[in-house]
C-alpha positions, 0 to 999 in steps of 0.5 A: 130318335129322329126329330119331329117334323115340320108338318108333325108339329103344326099338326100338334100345334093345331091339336093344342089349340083345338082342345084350348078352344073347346075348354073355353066353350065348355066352361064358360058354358058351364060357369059364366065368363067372370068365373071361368079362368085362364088356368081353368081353361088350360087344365081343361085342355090339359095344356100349359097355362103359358101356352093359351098366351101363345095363341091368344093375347087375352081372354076376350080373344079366346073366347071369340074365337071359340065361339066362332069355331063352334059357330063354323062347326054347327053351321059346317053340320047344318049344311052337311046334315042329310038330305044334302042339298044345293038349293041356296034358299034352303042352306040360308034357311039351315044357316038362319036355324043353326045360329038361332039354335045355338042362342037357344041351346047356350044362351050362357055362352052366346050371351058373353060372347055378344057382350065381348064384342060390344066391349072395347075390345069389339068384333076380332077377326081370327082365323075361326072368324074367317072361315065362318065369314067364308061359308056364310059367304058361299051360302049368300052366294048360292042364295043369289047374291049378285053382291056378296060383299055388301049381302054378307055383311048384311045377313052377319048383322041381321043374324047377330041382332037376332042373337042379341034379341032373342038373349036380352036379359029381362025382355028377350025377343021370342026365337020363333017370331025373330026366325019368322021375321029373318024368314020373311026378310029372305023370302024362305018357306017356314018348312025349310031349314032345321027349326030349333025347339024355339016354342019356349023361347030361351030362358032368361040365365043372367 
């Protein structure tokens, strides 16, 4: 038996890492970060415990970057979802919805996952954050941007304050008024986009 390429390991190194991230989200979806463990997340993954301090160096770590992957992939769905569009105000709007719906839709999850970036640890730049940072700032640039590099930073904090708002425990900001308020601030039409079931508000898991 011939020995495995080097292309056919970076793939199942990739693969490995794929359903290490996906545990992350599901359990600490599921229980909370303080009760979901390394271990737990690799028997998830079906994973070697070893393995997740291959990838990451420590829980925070993964976790961020699990969230941002997920990140990338509901906005990656937003931007794809008939009918495809290439009207820039139209992507940011769908953009503005898919990070508010996720608030919504895991309020758990998106809770630790602000709480992990306002700790020491702070905001890590991984390579699920890199191509999150890359659509966002191919969606700033279609907007009309004429400065990418200070606009990008700008919708990041605007969107991440959103989140925060809308998940604070005890005095949560209404989804539907923080979406109106980011509608207004990128002059975008209350039709546009994929509005999340936001009447309700997010209920208040601690």
């Amino acid at each position: 038996m011939s020995p495995r390429s080097a292309s056919v390991n970076e793939e199942l190194r990739r693969r490995s890492r794929e359903r290490l991230l996906q545990a992350a989200v599901e359990l600490v979806d599921e229980r909370g970060y303080e009760a979901t463990t390394l271990g737990d997340i690799a028997d998830r993954a079906g994973s070697a415990r070893g393995l997740i301090s291959y990838y990451f160096p420590g829980k925070r770590q993964l976790l961020q970057s699990a969230v941002h992957r997920l990140m990338h992939l509901t906005l990656s769905e937003a931007l794809a979802r008939e009918p495809v569009t290439e009207d820039g105000k139209e992507r940011l709007a769908r953009a503005i919805d898919a990070i508010l719906g996720l608030a919504k839709d895991r309020p758990v999850l998106m809770r630790q996952h602000m709480a992990g970036i306002l700790l020491a640890d702070g905001f890590i730049k991984c390579e699920e954050q890199q191509r999150l940072a890359a659509i966002l700032r191919d969606t700033v640039r279609r907007y009309g941007s004429d400065d990418v590099d200070t606009d990008y930073p700008m919708l990041r904090a605007l969107l991440m304050g959103a989140v925060f708002a809308g998940l604070l425990p005890g005095a949560p900001m209404p989804m539907a008024r923080l979406r109106g308020e980011l509608f207004q601030r990128y002059g975008l039409g209350a039709e546009l986009g994929f509005p999340p079931d936001v009447s309700a508000g997010v209920q208040d898991v601690t």
